[in-house]
C-alpha positions as CSV (number, residue, x, y, z in Angstrom):
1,X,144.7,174.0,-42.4
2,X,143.6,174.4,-39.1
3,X,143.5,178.1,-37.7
4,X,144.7,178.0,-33.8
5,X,142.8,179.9,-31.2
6,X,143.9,182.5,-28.9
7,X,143.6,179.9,-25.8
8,X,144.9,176.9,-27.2
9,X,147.6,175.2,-25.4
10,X,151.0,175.0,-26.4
11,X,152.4,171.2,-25.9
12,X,155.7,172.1,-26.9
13,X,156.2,174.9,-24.7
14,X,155.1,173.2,-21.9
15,X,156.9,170.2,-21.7
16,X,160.0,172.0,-21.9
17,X,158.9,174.3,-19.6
18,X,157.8,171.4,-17.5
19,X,161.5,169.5,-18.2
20,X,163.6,172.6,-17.0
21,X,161.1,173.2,-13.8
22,X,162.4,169.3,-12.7
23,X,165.8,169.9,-13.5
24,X,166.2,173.0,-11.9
25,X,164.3,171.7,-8.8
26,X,166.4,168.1,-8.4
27,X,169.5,171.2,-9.0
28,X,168.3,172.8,-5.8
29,X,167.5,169.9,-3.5
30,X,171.2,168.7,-4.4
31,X,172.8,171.8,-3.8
32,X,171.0,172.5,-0.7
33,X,171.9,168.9,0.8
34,X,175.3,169.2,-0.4
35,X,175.2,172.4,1.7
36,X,173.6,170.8,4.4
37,X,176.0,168.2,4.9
38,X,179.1,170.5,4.3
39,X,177.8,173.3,7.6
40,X,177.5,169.5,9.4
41,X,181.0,167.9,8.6
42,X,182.3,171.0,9.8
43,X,180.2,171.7,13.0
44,X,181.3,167.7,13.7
45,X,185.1,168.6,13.2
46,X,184.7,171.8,15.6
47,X,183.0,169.7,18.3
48,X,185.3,167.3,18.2
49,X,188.4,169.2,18.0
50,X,186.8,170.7,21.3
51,X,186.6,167.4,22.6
52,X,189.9,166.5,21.9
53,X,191.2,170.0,24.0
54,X,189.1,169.5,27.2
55,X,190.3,165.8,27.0
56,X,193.9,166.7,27.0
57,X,193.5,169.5,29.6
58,X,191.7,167.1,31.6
59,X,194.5,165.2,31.6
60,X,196.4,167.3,32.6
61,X,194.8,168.2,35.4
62,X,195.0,164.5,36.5
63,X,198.5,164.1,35.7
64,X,199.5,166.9,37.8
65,X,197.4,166.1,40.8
66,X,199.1,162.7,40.6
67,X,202.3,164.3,40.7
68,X,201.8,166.4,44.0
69,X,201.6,165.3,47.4
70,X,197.9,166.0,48.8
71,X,196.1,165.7,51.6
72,X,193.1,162.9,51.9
73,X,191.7,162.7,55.5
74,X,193.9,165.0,58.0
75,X,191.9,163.0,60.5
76,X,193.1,159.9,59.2
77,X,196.8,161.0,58.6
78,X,196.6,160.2,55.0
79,X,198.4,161.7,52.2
80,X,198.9,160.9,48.5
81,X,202.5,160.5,47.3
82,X,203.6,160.9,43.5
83,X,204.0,157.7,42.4
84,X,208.1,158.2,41.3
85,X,208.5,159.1,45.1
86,X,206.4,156.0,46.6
87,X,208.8,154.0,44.0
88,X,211.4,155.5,45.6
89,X,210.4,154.5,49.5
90,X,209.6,151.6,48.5
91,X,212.8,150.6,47.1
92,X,214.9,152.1,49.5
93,X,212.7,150.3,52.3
94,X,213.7,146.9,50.5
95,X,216.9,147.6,50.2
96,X,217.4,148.2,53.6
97,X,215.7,145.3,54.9
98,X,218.0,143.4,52.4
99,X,221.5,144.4,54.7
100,X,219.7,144.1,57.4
101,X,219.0,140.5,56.9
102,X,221.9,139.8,55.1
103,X,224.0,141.3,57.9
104,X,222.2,139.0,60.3
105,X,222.8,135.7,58.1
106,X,226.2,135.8,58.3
């Protein structure tokens, strides 16, 4: 029988020590990227929810200066009309230049 020494190695002990170190490190590397990509899917969502709301105010903002009468060039004369009013000039001027040639036919 052989008599073990006070500074032998233990196999055994080893490689399971050496097993649970790998599992416990792959562990950690997947719940720290799990983690990563969790903080990043959400930082994405925020950013783009923000996106979303300065879009739609920006929108607004277009929508409603399209909607008022504004100056351009007070030079020039020149204005902006809402497009629902210029529809409305225009239609009316049409109109009227309809009778008015219609009148003149017969």
């Amino acid at each position: 029988m052989k008599k073990e020494r006070y500074d032998d190695v233990n196999i055994p002990v080893m490689l399971w020590t050496a097993l649970f170190s790998c599992i416990l490190t792959v562990l950690c590397i997947l719940i720290f990227q799990t983690a990563f990509y969790y903080v990043q899917r959400q930082s994405n969502q925020a950013s783009s929810y923000l996106k979303v709301q300065k879009s739609t105010a920006l929108l607004e903002e277009q929508k409603q200066a399209l909607n008022e009468p504004q100056l351009i060039d007070a030079d020039k004369n020149l204005y902006t009309l809402p497009i629902d009013q210029a529809k409305e000039l225009v239609v009316g001027e049409y109109s009227h230049d309809t009778h008015k040639t219609d009148t003149t036919d017969h």
